[in-house]
FIKOLZA-1660 file (N, C-alpha, C; in steps of 0.1 Angstrom, whole numbers, plus 5000, padded with zeros to 4 digits):
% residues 246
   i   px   py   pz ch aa at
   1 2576 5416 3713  A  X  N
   1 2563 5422 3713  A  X CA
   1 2563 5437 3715  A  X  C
   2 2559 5443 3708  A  X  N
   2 2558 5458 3706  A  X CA
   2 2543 5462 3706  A  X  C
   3 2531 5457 3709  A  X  N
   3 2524 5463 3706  A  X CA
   3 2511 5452 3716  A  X  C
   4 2503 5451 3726  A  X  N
   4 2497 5444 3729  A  X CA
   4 2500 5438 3742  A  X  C
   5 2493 5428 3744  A  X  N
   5 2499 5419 3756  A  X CA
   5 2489 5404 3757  A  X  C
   6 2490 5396 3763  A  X  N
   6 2480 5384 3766  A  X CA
   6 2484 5372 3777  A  X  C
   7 2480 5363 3781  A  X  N
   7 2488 5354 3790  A  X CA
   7 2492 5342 3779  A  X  C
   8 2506 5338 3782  A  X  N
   8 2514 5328 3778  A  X CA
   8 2511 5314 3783  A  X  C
   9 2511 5302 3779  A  X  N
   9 2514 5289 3788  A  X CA
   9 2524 5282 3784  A  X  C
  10 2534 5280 3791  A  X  N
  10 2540 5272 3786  A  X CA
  10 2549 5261 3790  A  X  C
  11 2539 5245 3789  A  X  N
  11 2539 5237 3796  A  X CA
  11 2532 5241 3809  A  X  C
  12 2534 5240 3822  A  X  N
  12 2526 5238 3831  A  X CA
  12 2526 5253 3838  A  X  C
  13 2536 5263 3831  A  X  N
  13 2536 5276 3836  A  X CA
  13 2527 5286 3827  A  X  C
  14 2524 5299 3832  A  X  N
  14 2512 5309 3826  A  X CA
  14 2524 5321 3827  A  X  C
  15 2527 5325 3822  A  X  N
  15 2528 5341 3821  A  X CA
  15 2520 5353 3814  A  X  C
  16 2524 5365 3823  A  X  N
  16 2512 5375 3819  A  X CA
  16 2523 5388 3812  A  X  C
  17 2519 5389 3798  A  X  N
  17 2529 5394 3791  A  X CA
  17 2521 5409 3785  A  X  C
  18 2534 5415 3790  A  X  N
  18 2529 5433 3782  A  X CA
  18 2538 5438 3775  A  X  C
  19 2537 5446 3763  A  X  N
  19 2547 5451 3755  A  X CA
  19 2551 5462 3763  A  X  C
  20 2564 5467 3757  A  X  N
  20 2577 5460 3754  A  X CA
  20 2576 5446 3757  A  X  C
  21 2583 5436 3752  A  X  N
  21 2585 5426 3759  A  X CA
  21 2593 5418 3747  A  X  C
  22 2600 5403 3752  A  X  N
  22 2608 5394 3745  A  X CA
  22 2606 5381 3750  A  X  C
  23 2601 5373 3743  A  X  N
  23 2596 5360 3750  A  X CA
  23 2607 5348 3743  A  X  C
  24 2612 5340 3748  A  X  N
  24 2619 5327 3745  A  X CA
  24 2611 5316 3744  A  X  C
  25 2606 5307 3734  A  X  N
  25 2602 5298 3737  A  X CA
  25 2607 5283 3725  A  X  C
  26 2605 5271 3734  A  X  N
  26 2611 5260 3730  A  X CA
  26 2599 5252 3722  A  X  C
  27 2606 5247 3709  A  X  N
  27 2596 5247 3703  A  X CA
  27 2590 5233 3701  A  X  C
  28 2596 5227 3712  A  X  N
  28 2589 5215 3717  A  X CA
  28 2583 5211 3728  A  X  C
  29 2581 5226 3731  A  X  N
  29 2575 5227 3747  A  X CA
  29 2558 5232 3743  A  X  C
  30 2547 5223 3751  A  X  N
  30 2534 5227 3745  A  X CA
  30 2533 5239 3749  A  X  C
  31 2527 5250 3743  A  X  N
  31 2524 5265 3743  A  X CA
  31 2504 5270 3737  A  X  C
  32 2501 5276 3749  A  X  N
  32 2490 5285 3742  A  X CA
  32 2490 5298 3746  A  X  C
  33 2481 5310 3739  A  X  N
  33 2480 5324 3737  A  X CA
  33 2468 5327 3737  A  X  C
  34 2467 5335 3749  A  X  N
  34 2456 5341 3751  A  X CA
  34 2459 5362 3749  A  X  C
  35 2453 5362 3736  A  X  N
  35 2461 5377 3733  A  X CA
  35 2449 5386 3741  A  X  C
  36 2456 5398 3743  A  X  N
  36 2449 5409 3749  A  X CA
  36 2451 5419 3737  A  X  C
  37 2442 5432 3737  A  X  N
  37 2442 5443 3731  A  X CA
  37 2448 5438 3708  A  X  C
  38 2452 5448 3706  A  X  N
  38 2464 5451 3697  A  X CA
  38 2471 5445 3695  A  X  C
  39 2476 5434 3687  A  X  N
  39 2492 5429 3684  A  X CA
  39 2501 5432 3678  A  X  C
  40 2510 5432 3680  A  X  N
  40 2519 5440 3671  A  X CA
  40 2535 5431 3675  A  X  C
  41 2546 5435 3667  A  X  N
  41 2555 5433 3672  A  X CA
  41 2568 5417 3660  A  X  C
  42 2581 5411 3659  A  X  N
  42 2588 5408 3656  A  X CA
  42 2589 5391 3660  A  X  C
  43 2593 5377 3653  A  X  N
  43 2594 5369 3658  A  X CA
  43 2608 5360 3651  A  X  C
  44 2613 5355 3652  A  X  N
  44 2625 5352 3646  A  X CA
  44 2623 5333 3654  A  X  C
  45 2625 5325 3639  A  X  N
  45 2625 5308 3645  A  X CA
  45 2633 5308 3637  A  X  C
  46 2648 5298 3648  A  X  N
  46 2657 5292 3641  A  X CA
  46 2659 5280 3650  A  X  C
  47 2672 5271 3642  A  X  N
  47 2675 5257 3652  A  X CA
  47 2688 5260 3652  A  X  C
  48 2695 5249 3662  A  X  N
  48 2710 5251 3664  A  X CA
  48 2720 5249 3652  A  X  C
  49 2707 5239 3639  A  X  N
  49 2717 5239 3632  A  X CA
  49 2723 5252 3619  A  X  C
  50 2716 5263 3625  A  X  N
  50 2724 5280 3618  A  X CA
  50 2735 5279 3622  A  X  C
  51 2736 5271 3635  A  X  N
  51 2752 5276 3642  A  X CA
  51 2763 5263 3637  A  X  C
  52 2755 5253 3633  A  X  N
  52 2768 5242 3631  A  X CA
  52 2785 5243 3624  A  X  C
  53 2786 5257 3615  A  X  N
  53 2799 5257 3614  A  X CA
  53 2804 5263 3623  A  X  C
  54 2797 5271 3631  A  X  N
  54 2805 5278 3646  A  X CA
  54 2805 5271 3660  A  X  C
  55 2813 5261 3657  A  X  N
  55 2807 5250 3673  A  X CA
  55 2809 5258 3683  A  X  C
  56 2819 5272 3684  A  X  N
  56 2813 5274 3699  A  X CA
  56 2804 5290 3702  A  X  C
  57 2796 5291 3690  A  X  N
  57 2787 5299 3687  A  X CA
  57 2773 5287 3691  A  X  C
  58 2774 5273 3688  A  X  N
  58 2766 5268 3686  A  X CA
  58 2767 5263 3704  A  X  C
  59 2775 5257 3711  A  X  N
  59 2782 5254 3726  A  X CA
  59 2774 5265 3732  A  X  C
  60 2773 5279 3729  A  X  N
  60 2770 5291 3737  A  X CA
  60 2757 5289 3734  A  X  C
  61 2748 5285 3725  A  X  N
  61 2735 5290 3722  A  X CA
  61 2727 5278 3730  A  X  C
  62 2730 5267 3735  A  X  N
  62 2726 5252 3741  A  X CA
  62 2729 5258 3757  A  X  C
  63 2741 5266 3760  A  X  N
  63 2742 5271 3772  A  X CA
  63 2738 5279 3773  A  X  C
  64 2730 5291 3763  A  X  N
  64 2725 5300 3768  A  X CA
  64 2712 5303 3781  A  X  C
  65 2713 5307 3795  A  X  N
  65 2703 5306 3803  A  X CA
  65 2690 5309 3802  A  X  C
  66 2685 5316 3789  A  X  N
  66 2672 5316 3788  A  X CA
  66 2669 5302 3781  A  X  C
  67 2674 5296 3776  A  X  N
  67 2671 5285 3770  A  X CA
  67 2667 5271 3783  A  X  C
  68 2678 5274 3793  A  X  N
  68 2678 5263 3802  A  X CA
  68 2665 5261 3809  A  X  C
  69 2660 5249 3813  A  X  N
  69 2652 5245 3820  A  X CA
  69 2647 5252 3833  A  X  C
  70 2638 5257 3837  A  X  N
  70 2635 5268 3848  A  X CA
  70 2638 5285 3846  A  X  C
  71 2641 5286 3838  A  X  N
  71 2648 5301 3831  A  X CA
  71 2628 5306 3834  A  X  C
  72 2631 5320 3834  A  X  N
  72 2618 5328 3832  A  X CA
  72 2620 5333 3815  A  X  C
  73 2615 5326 3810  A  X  N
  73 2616 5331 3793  A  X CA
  73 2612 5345 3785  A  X  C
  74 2603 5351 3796  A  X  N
  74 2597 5367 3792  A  X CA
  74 2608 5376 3800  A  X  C
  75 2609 5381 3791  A  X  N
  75 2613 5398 3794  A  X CA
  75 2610 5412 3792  A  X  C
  76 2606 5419 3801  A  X  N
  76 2603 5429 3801  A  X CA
  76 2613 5439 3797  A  X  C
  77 2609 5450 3787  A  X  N
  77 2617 5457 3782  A  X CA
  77 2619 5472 3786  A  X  C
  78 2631 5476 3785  A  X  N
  78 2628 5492 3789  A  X CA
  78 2623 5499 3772  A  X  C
  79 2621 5513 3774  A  X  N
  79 2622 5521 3764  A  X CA
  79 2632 5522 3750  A  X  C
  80 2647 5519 3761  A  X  N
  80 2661 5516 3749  A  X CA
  80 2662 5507 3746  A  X  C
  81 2659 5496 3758  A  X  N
  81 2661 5481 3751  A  X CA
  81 2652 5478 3745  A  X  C
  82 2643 5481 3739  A  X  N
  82 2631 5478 3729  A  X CA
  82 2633 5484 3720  A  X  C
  83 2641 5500 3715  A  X  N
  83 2646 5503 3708  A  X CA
  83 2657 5495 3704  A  X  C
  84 2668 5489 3709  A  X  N
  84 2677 5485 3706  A  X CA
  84 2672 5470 3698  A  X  C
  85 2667 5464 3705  A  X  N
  85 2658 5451 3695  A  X CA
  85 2658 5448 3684  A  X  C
  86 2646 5460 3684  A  X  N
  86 2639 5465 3671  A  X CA
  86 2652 5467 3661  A  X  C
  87 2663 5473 3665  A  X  N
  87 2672 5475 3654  A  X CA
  87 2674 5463 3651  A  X  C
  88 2678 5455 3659  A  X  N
  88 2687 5442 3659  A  X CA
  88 2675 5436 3648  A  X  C
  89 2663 5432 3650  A  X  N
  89 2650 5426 3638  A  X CA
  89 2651 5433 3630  A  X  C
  90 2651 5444 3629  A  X  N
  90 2656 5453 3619  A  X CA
  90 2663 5449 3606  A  X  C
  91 2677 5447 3611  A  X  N
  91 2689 5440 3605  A  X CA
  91 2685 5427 3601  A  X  C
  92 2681 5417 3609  A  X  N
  92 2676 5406 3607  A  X CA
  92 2665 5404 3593  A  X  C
  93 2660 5410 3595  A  X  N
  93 2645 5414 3582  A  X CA
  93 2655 5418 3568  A  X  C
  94 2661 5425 3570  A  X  N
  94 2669 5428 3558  A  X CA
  94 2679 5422 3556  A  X  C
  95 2685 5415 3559  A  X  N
  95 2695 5405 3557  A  X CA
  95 2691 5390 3553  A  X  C
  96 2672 5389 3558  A  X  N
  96 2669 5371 3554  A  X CA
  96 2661 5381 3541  A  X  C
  97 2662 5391 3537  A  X  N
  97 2648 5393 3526  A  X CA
  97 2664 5400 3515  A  X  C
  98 2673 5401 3516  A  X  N
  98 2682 5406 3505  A  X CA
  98 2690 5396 3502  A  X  C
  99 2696 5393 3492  A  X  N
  99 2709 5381 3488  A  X CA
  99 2719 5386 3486  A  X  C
 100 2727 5391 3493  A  X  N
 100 2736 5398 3495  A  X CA
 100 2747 5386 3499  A  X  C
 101 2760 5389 3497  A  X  N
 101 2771 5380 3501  A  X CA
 101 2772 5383 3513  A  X  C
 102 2775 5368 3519  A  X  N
 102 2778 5365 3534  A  X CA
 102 2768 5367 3540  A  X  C
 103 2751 5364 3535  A  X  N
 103 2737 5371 3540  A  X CA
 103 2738 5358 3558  A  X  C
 104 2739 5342 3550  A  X  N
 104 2737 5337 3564  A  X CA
 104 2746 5345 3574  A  X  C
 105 2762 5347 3572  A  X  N
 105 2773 5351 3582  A  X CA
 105 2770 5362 3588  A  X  C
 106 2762 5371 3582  A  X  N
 106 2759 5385 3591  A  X CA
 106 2740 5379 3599  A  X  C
 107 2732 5374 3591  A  X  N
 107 2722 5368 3598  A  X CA
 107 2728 5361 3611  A  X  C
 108 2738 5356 3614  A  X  N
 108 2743 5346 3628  A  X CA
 108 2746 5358 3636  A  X  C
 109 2755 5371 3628  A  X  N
 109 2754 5383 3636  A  X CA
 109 2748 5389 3643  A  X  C
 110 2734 5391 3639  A  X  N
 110 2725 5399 3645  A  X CA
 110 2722 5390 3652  A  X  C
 111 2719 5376 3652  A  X  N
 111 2710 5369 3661  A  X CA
 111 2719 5367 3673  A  X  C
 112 2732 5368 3672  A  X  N
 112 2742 5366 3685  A  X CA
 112 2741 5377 3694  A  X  C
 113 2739 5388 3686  A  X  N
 113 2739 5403 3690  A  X CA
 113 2717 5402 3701  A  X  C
 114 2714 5395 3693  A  X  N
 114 2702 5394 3695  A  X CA
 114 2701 5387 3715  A  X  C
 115 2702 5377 3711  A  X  N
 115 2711 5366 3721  A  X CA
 115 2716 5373 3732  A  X  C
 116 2727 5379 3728  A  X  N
 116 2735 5388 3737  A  X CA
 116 2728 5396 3746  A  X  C
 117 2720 5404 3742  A  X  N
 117 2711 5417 3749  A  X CA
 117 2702 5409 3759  A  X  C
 118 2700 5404 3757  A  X  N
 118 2687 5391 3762  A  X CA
 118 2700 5388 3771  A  X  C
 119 2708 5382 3770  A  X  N
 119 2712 5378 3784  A  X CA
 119 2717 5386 3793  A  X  C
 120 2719 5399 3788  A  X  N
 120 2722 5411 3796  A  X CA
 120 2705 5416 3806  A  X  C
 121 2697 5414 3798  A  X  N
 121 2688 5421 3804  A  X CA
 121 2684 5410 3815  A  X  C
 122 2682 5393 3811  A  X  N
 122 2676 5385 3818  A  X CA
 122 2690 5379 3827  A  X  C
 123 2702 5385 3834  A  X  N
 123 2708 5380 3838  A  X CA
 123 2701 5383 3853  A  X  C
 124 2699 5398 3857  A  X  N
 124 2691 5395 3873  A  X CA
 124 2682 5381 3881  A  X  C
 125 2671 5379 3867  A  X  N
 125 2663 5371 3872  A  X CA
 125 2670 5356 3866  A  X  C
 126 2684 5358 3860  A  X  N
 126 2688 5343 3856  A  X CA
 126 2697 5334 3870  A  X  C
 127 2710 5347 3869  A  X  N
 127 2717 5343 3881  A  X CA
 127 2717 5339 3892  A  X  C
 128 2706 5343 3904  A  X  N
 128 2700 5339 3916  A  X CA
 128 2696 5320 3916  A  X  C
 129 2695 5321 3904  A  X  N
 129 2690 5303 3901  A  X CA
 129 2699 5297 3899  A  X  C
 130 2711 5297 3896  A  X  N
 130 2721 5290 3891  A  X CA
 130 2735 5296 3905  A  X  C
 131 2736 5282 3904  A  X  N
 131 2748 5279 3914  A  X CA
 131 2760 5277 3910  A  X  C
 132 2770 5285 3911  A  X  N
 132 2783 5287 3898  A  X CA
 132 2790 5284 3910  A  X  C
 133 2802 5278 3905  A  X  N
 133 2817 5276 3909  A  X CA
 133 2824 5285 3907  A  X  C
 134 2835 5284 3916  A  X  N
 134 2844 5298 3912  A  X CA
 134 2850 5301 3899  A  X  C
 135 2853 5288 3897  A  X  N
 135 2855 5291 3883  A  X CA
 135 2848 5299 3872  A  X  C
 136 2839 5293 3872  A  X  N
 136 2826 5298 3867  A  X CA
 136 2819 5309 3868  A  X  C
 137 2822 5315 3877  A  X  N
 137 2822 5334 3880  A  X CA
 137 2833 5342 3874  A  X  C
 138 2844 5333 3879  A  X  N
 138 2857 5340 3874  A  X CA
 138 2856 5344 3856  A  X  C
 139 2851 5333 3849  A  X  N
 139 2847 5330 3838  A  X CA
 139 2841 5342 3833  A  X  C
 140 2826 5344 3834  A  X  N
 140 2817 5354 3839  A  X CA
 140 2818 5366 3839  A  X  C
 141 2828 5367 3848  A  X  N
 141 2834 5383 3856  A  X CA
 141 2839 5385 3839  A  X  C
 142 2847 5380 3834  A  X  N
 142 2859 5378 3826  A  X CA
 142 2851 5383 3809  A  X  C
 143 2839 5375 3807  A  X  N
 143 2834 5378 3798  A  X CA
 143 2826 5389 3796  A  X  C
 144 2818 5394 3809  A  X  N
 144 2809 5403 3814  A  X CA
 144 2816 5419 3808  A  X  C
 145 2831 5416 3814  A  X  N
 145 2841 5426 3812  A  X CA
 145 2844 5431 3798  A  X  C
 146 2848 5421 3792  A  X  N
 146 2850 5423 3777  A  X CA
 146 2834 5426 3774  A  X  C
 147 2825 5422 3775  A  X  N
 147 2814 5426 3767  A  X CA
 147 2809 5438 3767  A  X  C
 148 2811 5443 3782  A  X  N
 148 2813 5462 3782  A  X CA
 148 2819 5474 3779  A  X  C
 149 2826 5463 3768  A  X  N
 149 2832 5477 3759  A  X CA
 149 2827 5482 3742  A  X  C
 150 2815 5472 3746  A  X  N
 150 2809 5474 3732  A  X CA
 150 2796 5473 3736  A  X  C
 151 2789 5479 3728  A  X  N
 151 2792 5483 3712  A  X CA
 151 2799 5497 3717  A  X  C
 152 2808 5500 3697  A  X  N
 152 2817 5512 3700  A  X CA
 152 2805 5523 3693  A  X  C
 153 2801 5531 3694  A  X  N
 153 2793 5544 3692  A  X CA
 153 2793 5552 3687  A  X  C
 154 2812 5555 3687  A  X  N
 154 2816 5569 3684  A  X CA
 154 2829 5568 3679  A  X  C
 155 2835 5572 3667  A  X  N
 155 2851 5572 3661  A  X CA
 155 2864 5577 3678  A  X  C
 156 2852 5586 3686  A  X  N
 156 2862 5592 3698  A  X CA
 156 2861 5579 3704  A  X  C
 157 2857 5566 3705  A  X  N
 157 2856 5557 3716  A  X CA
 157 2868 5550 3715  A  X  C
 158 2876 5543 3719  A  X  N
 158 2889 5533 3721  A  X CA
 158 2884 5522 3735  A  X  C
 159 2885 5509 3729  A  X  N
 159 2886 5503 3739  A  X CA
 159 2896 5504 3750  A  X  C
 160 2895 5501 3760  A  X  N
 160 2908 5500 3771  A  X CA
 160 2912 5488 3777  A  X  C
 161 2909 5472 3773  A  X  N
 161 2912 5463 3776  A  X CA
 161 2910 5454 3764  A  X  C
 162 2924 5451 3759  A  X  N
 162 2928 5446 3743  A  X CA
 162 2939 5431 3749  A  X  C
 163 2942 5435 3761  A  X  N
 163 2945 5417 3759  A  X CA
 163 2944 5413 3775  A  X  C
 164 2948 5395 3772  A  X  N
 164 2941 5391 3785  A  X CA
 164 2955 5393 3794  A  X  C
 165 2965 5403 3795  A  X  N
 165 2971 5406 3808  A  X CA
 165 2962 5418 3809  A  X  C
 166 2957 5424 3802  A  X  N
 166 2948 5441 3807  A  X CA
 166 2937 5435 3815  A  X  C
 167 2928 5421 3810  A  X  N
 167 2921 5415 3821  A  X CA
 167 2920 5411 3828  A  X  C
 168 2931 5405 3832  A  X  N
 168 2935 5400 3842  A  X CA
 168 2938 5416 3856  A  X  C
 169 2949 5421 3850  A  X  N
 169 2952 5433 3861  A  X CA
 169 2934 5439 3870  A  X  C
 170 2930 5438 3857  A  X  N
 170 2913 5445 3860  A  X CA
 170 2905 5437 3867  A  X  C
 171 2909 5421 3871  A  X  N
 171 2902 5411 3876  A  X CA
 171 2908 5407 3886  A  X  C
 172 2922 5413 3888  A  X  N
 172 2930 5410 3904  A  X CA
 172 2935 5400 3902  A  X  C
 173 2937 5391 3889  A  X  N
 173 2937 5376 3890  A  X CA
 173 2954 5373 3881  A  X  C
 174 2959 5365 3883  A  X  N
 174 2973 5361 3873  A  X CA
 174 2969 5359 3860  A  X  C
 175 2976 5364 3849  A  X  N
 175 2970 5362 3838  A  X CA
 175 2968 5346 3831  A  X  C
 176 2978 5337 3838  A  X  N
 176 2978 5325 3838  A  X CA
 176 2968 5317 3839  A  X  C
 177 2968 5323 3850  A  X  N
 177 2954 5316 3859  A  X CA
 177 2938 5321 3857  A  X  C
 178 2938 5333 3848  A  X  N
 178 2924 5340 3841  A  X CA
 178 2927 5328 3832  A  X  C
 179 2937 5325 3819  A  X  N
 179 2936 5322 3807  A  X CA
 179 2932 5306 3810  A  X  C
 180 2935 5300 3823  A  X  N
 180 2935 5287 3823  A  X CA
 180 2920 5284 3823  A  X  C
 181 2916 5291 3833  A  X  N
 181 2898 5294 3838  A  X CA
 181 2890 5293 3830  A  X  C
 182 2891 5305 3822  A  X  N
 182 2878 5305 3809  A  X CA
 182 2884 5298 3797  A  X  C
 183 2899 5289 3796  A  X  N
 183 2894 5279 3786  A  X CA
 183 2891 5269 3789  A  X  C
 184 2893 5260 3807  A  X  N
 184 2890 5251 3810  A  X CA
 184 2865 5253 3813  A  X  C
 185 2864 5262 3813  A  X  N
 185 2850 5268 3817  A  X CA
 185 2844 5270 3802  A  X  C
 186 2852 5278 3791  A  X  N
 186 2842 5278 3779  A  X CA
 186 2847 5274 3766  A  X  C
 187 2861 5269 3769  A  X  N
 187 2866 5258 3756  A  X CA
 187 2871 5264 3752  A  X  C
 188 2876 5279 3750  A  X  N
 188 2888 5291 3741  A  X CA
 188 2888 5299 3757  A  X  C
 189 2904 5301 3745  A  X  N
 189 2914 5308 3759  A  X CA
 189 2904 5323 3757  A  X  C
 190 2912 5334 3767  A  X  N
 190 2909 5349 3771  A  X CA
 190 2915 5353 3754  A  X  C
 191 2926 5353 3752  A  X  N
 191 2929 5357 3738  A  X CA
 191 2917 5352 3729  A  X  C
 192 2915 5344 3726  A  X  N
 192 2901 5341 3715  A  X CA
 192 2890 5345 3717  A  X  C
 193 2886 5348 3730  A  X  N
 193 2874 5354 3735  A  X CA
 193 2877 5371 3726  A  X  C
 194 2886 5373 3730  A  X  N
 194 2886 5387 3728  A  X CA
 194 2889 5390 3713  A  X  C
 195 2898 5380 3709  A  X  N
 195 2897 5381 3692  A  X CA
 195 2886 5379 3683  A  X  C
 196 2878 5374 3689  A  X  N
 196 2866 5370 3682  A  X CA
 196 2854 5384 3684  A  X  C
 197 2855 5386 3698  A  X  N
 197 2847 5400 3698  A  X CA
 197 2851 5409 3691  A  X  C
 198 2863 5415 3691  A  X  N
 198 2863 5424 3685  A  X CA
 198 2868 5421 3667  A  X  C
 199 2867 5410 3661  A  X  N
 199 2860 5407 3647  A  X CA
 199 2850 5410 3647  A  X  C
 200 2840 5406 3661  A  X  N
 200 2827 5411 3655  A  X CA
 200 2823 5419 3649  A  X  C
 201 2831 5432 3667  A  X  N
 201 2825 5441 3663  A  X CA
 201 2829 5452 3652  A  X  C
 202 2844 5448 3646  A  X  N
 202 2852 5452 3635  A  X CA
 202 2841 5452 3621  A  X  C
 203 2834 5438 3618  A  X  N
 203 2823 5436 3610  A  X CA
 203 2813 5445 3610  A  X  C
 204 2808 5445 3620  A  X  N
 204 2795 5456 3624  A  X CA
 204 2801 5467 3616  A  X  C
 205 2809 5471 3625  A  X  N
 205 2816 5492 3621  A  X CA
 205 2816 5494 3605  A  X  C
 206 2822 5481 3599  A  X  N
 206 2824 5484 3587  A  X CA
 206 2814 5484 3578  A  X  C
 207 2803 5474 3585  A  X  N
 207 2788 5475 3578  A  X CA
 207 2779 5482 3574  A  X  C
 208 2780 5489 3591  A  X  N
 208 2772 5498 3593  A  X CA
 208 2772 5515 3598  A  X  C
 209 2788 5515 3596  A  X  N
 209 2790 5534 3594  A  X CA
 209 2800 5533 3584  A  X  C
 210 2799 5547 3583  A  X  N
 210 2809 5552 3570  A  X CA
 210 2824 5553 3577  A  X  C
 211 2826 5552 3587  A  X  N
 211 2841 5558 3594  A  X CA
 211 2854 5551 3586  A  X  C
 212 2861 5560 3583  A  X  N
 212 2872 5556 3579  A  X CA
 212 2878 5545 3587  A  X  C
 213 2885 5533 3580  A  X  N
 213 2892 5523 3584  A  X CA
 213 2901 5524 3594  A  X  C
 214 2911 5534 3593  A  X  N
 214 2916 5542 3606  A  X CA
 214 2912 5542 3614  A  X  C
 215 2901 5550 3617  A  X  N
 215 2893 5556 3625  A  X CA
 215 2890 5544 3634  A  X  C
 216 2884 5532 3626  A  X  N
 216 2878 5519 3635  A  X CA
 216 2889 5510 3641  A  X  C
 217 2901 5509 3632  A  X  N
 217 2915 5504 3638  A  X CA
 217 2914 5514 3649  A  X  C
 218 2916 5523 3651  A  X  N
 218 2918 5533 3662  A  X CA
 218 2903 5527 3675  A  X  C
 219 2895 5524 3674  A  X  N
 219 2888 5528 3678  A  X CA
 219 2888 5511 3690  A  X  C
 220 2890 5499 3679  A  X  N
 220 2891 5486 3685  A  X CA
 220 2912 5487 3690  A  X  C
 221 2916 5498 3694  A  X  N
 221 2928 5496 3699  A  X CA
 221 2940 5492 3692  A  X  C
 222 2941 5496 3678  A  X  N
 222 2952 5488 3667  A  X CA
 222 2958 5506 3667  A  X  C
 223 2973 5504 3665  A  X  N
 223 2978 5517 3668  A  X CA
 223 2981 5521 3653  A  X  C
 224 2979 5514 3647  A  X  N
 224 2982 5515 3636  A  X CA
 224 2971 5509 3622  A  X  C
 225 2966 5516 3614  A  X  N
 225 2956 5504 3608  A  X CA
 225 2961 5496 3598  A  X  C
 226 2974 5496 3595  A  X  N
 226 2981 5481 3587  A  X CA
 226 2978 5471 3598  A  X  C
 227 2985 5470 3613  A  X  N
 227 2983 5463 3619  A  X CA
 227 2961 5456 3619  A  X  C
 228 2955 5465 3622  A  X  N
 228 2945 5463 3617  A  X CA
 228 2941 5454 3605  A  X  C
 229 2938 5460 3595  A  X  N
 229 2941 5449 3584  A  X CA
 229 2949 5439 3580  A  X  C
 230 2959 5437 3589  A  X  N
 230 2963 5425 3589  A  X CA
 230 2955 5414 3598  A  X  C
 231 2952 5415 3608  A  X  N
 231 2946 5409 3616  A  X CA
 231 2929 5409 3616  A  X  C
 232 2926 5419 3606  A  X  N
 232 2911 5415 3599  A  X CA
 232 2911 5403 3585  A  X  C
 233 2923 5405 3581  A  X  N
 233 2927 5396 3568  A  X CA
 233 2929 5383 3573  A  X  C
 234 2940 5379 3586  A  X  N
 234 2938 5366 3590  A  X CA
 234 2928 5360 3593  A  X  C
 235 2919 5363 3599  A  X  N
 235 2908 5363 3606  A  X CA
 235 2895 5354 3599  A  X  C
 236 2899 5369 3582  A  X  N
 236 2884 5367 3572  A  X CA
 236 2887 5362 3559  A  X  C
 237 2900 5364 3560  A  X  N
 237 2903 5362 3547  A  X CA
 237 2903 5374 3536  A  X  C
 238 2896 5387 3541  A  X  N
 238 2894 5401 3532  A  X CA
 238 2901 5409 3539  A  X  C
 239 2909 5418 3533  A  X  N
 239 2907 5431 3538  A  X CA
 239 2899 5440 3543  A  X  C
 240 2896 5446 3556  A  X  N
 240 2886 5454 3558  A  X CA
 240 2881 5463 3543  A  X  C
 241 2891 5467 3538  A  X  N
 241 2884 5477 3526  A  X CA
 241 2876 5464 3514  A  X  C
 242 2882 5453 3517  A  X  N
 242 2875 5445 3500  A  X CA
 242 2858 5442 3511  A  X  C
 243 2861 5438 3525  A  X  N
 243 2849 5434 3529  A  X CA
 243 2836 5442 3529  A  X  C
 244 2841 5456 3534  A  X  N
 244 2829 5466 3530  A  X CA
 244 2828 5471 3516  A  X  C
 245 2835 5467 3506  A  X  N
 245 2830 5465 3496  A  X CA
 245 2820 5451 3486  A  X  C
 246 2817 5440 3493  A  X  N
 246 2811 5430 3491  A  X CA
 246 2796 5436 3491  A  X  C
% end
């Protein structure tokens, strides 16, 4: 919501909603709207089955905590993170209204990316509710980590933690004993975690700036960008250069 406000119901709870704002809702849960002022603003309805070739894209979206039972579903936005959004619908709008190759695969993009921000913002009011095991923090700590090194911004940026002994040192933990954690806690080891993010975010860069291929090998920690392209080719099956050509 960018523009307005009104109270929500949903099921036996009311909330009182002001723009900025991002509301979660289930869509078998009874809902009414009582709008105030101006409306304005972005709405995006999908089901789990966008995610069924990615089962643990689809695993993360059924665990996501706004989703869960007792979650506070509104979020209140700052100034950047409502700018940041808006980009993210942004992308989304242009990617379900163009037919462009790979349109579903980059549409999963933004909505993960979408997903993502939302659990960063609603993690204060999520956490205190949920009773985690050690594991399960460890886990957490682990993902939280890797997630803060992105997005990359700038061709000067370089990540600083490219494998799971760099996370582990940074987590105080054996690397053994990190890799056992988050695959016995989210189904893939610390290496897959981190291979897959930074595909992501390898896709994004190439999408959406001009930087030389170097530059973004350089930037996601490849010391070299053959090595790069090789491990964007296993991955995708393209070369970074045929992909940003699609």
């Amino acid at each position: 919501m960018t523009k307005g406000g009104g109270i929500m119901t949903l099921g036996q709870r009311s909330y009182v909603i002001k723009a900025p704002a991002i509301v979660f809702i289930n869509q078998l849960e009874p809902k009414t709207w009582q709008p105030e002022g101006e409306q304005d603003g972005y709405y995006c309805r999908f089901t789990e089955n966008l995610f069924e070739m990615h089962r643990h894209s689809r695993e993360e979206l059924l665990h996501h905590p706004l989703f869960q039972t007792g979650a506070n579903p509104v979020l209140s936005l700052t100034e950047q993170q409502r700018d940041y959004m808006l980009q993210l619908f942004g992308h989304l709008l242009k990617e379900n209204k163009d037919c462009n190759p790979y349109r579903q695969e980059a549409i999963l993009i933004y909505l993960q990316l979408l997903l993502l921000e939302a659990k960063r913002i609603g993690a204060p009011e999520v956490i205190p509710h949920r009773s985690l095991t050690t594991a399960q923090l460890l886990a957490e700590r682990f993902t939280d980590t890797l997630e803060k090194q992105f997005p990359i911004t700038s061709e000067l940026e370089q990540i600083q933690l490219k494998t799971a002994g760099d996370f582990a040192q940074v987590l105080n933990v054996h690397p053994n004993h990190l890799n056992a954690t988050v695959k016995r806690v989210t189904g893939r080891t610390t290496s897959e975690h981190i291979r897959q993010r930074m595909l992501l975010e390898a896709r994004l860069l190439l999408l959406h700036t001009d930087w030389p291929i170097a530059a973004i090998a350089h930037s996601l920690g490849f010391e070299e960008p053959a090595n790069f392209s090789h491990f964007f080719k296993s991955q995708t099956g393209h070369t970074p250069h045929t992909f940003r050509m699609l």
